[in-house]
C-alpha positions as a printed Julia matrix, in Angstrom:
120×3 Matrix{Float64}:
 -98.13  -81.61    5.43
 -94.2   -81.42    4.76
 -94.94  -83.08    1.24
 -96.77  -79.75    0.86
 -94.53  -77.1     2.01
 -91.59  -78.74    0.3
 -93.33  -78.47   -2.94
 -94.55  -74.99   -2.4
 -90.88  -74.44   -1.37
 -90.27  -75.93   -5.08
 -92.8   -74.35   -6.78
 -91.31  -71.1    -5.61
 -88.12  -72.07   -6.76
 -88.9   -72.88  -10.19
 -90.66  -69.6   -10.67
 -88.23  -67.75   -9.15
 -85.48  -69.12  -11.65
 -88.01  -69.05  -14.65
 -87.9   -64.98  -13.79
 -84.12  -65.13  -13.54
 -84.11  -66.88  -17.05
 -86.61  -64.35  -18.51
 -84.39  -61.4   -17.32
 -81.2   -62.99  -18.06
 -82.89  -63.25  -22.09
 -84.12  -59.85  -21.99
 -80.64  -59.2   -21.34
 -78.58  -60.77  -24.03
 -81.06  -59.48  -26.28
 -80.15  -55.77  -25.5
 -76.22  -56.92  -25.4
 -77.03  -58.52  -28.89
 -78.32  -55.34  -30.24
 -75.57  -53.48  -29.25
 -73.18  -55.43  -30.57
 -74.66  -54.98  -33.84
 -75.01  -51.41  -33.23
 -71.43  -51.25  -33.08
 -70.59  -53.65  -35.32
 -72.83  -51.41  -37.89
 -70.4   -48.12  -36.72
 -67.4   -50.15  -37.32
 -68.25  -51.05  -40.84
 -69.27  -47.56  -41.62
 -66.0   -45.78  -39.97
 -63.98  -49.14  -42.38
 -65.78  -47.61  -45.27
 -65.29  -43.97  -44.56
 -61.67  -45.2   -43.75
 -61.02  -46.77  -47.03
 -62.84  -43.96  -49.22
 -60.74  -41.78  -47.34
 -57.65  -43.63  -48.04
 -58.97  -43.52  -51.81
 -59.25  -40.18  -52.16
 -55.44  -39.24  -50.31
 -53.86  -41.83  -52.65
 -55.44  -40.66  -55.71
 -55.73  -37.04  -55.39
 -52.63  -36.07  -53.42
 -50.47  -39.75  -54.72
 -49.85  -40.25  -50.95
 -48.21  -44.23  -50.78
 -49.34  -46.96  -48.47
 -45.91  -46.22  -47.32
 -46.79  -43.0   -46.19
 -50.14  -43.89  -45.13
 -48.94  -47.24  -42.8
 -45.59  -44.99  -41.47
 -48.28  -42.06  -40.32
 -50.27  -44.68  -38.75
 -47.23  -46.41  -36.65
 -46.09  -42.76  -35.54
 -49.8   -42.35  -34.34
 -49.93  -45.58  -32.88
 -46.7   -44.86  -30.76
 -47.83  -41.71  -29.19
 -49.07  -43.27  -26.08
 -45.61  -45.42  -25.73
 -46.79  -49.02  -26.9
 -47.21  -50.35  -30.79
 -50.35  -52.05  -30.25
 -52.52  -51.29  -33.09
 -54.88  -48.0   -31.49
 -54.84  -44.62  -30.33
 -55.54  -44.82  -26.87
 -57.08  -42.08  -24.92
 -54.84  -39.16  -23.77
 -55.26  -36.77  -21.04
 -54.47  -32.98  -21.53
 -54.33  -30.38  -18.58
 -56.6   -27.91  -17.92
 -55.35  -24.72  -18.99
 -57.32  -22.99  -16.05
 -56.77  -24.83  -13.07
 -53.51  -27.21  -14.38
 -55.35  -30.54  -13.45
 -55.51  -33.46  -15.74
 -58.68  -34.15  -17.35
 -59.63  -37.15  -19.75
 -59.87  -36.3   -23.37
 -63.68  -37.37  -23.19
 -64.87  -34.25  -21.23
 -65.72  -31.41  -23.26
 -65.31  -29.19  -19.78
 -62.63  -29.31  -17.17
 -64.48  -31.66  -14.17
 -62.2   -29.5   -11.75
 -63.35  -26.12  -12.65
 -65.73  -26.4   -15.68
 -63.15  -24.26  -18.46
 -63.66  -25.65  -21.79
 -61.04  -27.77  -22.7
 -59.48  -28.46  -26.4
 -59.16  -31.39  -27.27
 -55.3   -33.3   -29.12
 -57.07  -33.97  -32.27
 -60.38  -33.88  -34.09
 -61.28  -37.89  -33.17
 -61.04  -37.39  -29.66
C-alpha cells in the first residue's frame, strides 16, 4: 500500500514538472520573439540612422567630425559618456512636479506635457 501512494506521490510529481517545463517553453518562445522583434527595430532605426547620416553628409557636407562631436555633446547631457541618451525628466509646467519623459500627461495633474526632443 505505501509502494502505491509513493508512486502516485511520483506520478504527481512528474506531471507536475512536465507542466512547469511546458510553461517554462511557452515562455522562452514569447521572450524569443521579442527579441527578434526588437532586434528587427534595431536594424531598421541602424538603417534609417545611416541613410540619415547619408543624406546630412551629402546634401549639407556635414563631417563625421561634426556628426561624432554632436553625438558626444548628446551623450553628455545626462552627466556620464556612456554611449546613450538616457531618459530625462522635465517638470510639469502646471503643478511644478517632475514627470518622466515617457508620459504624454502630467501623472500629478493630467496637463499635457512637452517633451526635450522629438525621440523622447
Amino acid at each position: 500500500m505505501i509502494e502505491f501512494l509513493w508512486d502516485l506521490h511520483q506520478e504527481k510529481g512528474i506531471s507536475e514538472a512536465k507542466s512547469d517545463a511546458s510553461s517554462a517553453k511557452d515562455e522562452v518562445s514569447r521572450h524569443n520573439d521579442r527579441v527578434r522583434e526588437l532586434e528587427f527595430s534595431l536594424h531598421r532605426m541602424a538603417l534609417a540612422s545611416q541613410a540619415m547620416w547619408e543624406l546630412l553628409r551629402t546634401r549639407l557636407g556635414v563631417t563625421e567630425e561634426e556628426l561624432l562631436a554632436t553625438m558626444k555633446e548628446i551623450d553628455l547631457r545626462d552627466g556620464k559618456l556612456d554611449g546613450r541618451m538616457s531618459a530625462q525628466v522635465t517638470k510639469c509646467p502646471q503643478c511644478q512636479r517632475t514627470v518622466g519623459n515617457r508620459h504624454a500627461r502630467c501623472i500629478y495633474c493630467g496637463t499635457t506635457v512637452s517633451k526635450p526632443h522629438v525621440f523622447q
